[in-house]
C-alpha positions as a printed Julia matrix, in Angstrom:
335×3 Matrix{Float64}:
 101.07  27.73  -57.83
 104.65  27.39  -58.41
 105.7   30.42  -61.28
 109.21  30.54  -63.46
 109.49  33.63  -61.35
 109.61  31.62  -57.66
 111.1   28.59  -58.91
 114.4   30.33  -60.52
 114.39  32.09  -56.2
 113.95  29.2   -54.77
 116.87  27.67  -57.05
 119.01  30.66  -56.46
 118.9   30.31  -53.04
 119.38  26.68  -52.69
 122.55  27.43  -54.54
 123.54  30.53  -52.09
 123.47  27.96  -49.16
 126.01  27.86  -46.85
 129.25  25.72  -47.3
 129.01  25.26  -43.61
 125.44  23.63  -44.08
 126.89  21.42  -47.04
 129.67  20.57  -44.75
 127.21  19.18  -41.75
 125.4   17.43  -44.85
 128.63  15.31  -45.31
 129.53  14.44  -41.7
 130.47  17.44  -40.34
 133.75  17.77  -41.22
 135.25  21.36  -42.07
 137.76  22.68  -43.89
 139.48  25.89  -42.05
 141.39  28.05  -43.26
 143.8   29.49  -40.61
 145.28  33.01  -41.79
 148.38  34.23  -40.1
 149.75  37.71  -40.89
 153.32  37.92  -39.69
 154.41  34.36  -37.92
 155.54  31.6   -40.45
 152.88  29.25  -41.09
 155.12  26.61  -39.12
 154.2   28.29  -36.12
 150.3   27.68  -36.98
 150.33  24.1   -34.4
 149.07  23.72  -30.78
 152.38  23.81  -28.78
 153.9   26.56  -30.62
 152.72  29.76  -31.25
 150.7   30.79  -28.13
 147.61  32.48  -29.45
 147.05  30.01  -32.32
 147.87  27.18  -29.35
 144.97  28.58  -27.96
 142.44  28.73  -30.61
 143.47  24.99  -31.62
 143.3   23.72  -27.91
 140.04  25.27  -27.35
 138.72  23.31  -30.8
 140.04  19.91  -29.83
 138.05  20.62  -26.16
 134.96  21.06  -28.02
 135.36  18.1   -30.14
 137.0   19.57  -33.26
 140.33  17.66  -33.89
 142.31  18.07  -37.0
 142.52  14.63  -39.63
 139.53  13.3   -37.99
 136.6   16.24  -38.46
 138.55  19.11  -39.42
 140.91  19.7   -41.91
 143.32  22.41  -41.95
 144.7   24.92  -44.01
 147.89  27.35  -42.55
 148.89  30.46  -44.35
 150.85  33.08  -43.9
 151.42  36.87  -45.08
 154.94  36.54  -43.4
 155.04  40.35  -42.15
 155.03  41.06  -45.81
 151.75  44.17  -46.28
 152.06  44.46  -49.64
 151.67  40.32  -50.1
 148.35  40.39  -47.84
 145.67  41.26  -50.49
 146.94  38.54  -52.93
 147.77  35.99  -49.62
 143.68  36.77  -49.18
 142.62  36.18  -52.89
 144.28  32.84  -52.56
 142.84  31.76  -49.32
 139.46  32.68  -50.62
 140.16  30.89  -53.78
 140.81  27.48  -51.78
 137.11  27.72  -50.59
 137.44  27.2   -46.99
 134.5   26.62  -44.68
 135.51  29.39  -42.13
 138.88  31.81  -41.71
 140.56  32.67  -39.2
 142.62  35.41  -39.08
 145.3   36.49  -36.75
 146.11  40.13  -36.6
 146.62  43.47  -39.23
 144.65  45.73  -39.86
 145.85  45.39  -44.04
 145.14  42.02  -43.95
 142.03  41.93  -42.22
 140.51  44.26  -44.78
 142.13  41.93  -47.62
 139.82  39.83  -46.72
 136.64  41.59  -46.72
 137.5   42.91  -49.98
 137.88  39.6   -51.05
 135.31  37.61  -49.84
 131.27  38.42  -48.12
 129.77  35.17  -48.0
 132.77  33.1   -46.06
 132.67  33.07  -42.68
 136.03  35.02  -41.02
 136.51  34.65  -36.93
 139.56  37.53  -35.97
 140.34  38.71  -32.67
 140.56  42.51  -33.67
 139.09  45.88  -32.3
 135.62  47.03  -34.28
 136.26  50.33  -35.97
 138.09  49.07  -39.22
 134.9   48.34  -41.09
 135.0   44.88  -40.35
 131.34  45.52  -38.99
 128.85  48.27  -37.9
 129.62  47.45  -34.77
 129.09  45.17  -31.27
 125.78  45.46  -31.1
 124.26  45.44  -34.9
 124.13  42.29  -36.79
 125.29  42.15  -40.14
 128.2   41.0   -42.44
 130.69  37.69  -42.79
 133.26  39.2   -40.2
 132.76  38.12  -35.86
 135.28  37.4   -32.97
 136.53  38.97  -29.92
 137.25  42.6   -29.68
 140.27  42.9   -28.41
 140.8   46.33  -25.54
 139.75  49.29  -27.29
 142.88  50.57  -28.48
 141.8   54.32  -28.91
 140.66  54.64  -25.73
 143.88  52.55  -23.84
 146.51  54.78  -25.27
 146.14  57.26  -22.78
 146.44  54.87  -19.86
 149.17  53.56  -21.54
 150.66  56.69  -21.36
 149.75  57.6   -17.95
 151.09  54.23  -16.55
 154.36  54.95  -18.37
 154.53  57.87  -16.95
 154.42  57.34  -13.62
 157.06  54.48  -13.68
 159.52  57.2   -15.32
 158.29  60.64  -14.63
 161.63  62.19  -16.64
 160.31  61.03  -19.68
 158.87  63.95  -22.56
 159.31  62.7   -26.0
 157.93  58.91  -27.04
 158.41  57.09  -30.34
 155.91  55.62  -31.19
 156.52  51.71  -32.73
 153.57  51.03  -35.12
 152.31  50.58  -39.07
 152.28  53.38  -40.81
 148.54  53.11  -41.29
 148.07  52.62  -37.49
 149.87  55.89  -37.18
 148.22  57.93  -39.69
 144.68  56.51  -38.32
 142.38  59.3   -37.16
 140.16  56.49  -35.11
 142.78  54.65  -33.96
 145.43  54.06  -30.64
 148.1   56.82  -32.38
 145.16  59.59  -32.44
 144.39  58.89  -28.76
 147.94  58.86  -27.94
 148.82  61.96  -29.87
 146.06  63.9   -28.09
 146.69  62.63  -24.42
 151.02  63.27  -25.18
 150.65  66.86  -24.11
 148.3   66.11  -21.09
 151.21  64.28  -19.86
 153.73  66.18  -21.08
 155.07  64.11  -23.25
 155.73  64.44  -26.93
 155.07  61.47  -29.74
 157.53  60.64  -32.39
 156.75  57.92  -34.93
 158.92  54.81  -35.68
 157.15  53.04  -38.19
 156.83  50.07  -40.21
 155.74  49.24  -43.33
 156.13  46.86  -46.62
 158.37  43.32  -46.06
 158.81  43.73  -42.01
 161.92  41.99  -40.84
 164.67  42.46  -38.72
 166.3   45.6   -40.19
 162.56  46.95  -40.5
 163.33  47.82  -36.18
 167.06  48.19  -37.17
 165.59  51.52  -38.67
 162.8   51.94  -37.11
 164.54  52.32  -33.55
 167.13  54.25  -35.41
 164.85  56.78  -35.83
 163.55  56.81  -32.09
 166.89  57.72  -31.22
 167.7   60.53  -34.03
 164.81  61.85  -32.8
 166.14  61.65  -29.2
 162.86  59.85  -27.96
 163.52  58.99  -23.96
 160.72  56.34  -24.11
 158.85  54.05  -26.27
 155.44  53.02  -26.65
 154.33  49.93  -29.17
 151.32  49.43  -30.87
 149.49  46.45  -31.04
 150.23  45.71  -34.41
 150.22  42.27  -35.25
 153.44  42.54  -36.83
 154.88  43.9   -33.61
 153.6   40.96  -31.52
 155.69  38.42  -33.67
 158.62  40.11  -33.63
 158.41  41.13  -29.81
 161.4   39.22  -28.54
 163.63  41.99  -30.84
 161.41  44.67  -29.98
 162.07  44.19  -26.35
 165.79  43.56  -26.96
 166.34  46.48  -28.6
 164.58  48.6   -26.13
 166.35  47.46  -23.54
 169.64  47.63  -24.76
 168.97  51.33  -25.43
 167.27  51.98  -22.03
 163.85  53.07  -23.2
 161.4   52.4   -20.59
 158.99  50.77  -22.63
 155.31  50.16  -22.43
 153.09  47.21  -24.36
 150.29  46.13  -25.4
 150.18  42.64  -23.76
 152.06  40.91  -21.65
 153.91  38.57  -23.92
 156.43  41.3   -24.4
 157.13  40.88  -20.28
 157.19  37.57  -20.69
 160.18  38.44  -22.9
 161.81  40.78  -20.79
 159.92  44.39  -21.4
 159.32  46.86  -18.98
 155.34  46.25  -18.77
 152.2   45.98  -20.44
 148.72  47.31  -20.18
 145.56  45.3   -22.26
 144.13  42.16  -22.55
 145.34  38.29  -22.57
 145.42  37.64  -26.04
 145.74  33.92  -25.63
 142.72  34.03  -23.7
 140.9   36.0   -26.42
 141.71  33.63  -28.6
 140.69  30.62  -26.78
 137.21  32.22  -26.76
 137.47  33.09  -30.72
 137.95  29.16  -31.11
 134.46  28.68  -29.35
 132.36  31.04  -32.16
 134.38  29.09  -34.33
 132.52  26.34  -32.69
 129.29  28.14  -32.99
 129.45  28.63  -36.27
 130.32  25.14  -37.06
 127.4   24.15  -35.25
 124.85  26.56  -37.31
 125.16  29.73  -35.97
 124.91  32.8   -38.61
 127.97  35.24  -38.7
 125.55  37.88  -38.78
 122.99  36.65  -36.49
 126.1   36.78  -33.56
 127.84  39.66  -31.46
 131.12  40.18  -30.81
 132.34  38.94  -27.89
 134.61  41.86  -26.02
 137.91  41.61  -23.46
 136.13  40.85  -20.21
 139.27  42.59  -18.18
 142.34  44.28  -18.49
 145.58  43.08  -17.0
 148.67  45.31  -15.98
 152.49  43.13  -15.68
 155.08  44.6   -14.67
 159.22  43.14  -14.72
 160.83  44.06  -11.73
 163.99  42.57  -12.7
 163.96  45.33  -16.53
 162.68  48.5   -14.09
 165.89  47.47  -11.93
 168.17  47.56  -15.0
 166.96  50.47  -16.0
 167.01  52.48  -13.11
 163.63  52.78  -12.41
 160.94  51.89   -9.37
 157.44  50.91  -10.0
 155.62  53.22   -7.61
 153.37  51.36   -4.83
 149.91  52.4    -6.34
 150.85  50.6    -9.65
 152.3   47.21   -7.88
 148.67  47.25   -6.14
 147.34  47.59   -9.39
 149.56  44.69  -11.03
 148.41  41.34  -12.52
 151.52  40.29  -12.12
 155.35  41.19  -11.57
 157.93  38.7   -12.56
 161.41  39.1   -10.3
């Protein structure tokens, strides 16, 4: 016998279905919403910025091209934190499909403030509340886990350390939040500094990140008479690399990173995982999803292996040797 009672929950939750299962109703063609944090949304194209090049190549492969069954939508926070709740509001607002989101912490949980019923794909470590965690289902966030931050600072640390066994005090290039994080890389990195004998000093970032954002930021590494530098894996930090490396190298820090696209621009080395290659696999649960899958029903996918580059050609400028055990260990070295 059908009651007021189940036909008002049966209308409810024909009206709670999916977009995504509305959008297969139609011919299966989405609207996505692709988030960037600090790059200009001109960058959000396969051929320019790597990672989103990625993501987007990876689509069109499984049959996901944009004007024919997939429409897109580029945004961007432009390495502005304080802009990132409203940039999420608005993206939510346009009623997208799916996001995804590249990068930041801030705008990241923008997001899931603003929206639990939208799908979001992000290549970010668990541990922000995004999710309860790899293995427990639940919630509107999935992706790829990037390395485990908290637990590669110290090997970060030990690595640079062994390329330039002088060094004792690092500044430490990160958000603010990152920084003051008690779960985070900064935490890890504070408490393995005196294993090493080495001493952390902040150079942080915060509000409209540009240019004279590192101006002072390095300015303070150098008050502080830091000898070394490690960088976070801030999103901000990745799009701004090129200077990041510049200025580091015109100051002779021996430098470590987070991924290799700061060796690719000249830095001393790196220690983590491909991002491009994370994101190529983010662009297949985007394909997932499109295809039925739950959100919630899926686990996040994790870095299957960690790469170490090294830049012969910086170590030499600088004055330093890469020690044999750590060439073994290389990915690669670029001469």
């Amino acid at each position: 016998m059908l009651t007021h009672r189940s036909f008002v929950s049966g209308a409810a939750a024909a009206m709670a279905l999916p977009r995504l299962a509305r959008a297969q109703a139609r011919g299966r063609t989405f609207k996505l919403a692709l988030v960037e944090a600090a790059e200009s949304a001109n960058e959000i194209f396969e051929g320019k910025n790597p990672l989103w090049s990625a993501l987007l190549a990876e689509l069109r492969r499984l049959g996901h091209s944009e004007g024919q069954n997939l429409n897109l939508a580029r945004w961007s926070g432009a390495a502005d934190l304080n802009r990132y709740p409203s940039l999420a509001q608005e993206v939510v607002k346009s009623a997208p499909d799916l996001i995804v989101a590249r990068g930041a912490g801030p705008l990241l949980a923008a997001l899931k403030s603003a929206t639990t019923t939208i799908p979001v794909v992000t290549v970010d470590p668990v541990g922000r509340g995004l999710t309860p965690g790899l293995a427990v289902a639940g919630g509107n966030f999935i992706g790829v886990m990037v390395d485990p931050e908290a637990r590669m600072a110290g090997k970060r640390l030990q690595l640079l350390k062994q390329t330039a066994p002088q060094l004792t005090r690092i500044a430490y290039l990160d958000r603010r939040d990152q920084w003051e994080s008690t779960v985070d890389a900064a935490e890890a990195a504070r408490a393995a500094g005196p294993v090493l004998g080495l001493t952390l000093t902040p150079a942080l970032i915060e509000g409209q990140i540009d240019e004279a954002t590192y101006t002072r930021a390095f300015g303070r590494a150098i008050e502080a008479k830091a000898d070394g530098l490690y960088v976070g894996l801030a999103a901000e930090n990745v799009s701004f690399r090129k200077s990041i490396v510049a200025r580091a190298n015109f100051a002779k820090l021996p430098a470590i990173y987070p991924t290799r696209d700061f060796v690719e621009s000249g830095g001393l080395m790196s220690y983590g995982s491909n991002l491009a290659e994370l994101y190529r696999r983010a662009g297949g649960i985007v394909d997932r999803i499109f295809k039925g899958a739950k959100p919630s029903d899926l686990r996040w996918d994790q870095a299957a292996y960690f790469e170490l580059v090294l830049h012969g050609v910086t170590a030499k400028a600088q004055g330093l040797t890469f020690p044999p055990p750590l060439l073994a260990l290389a990915t690669d070295v670029f001469e």
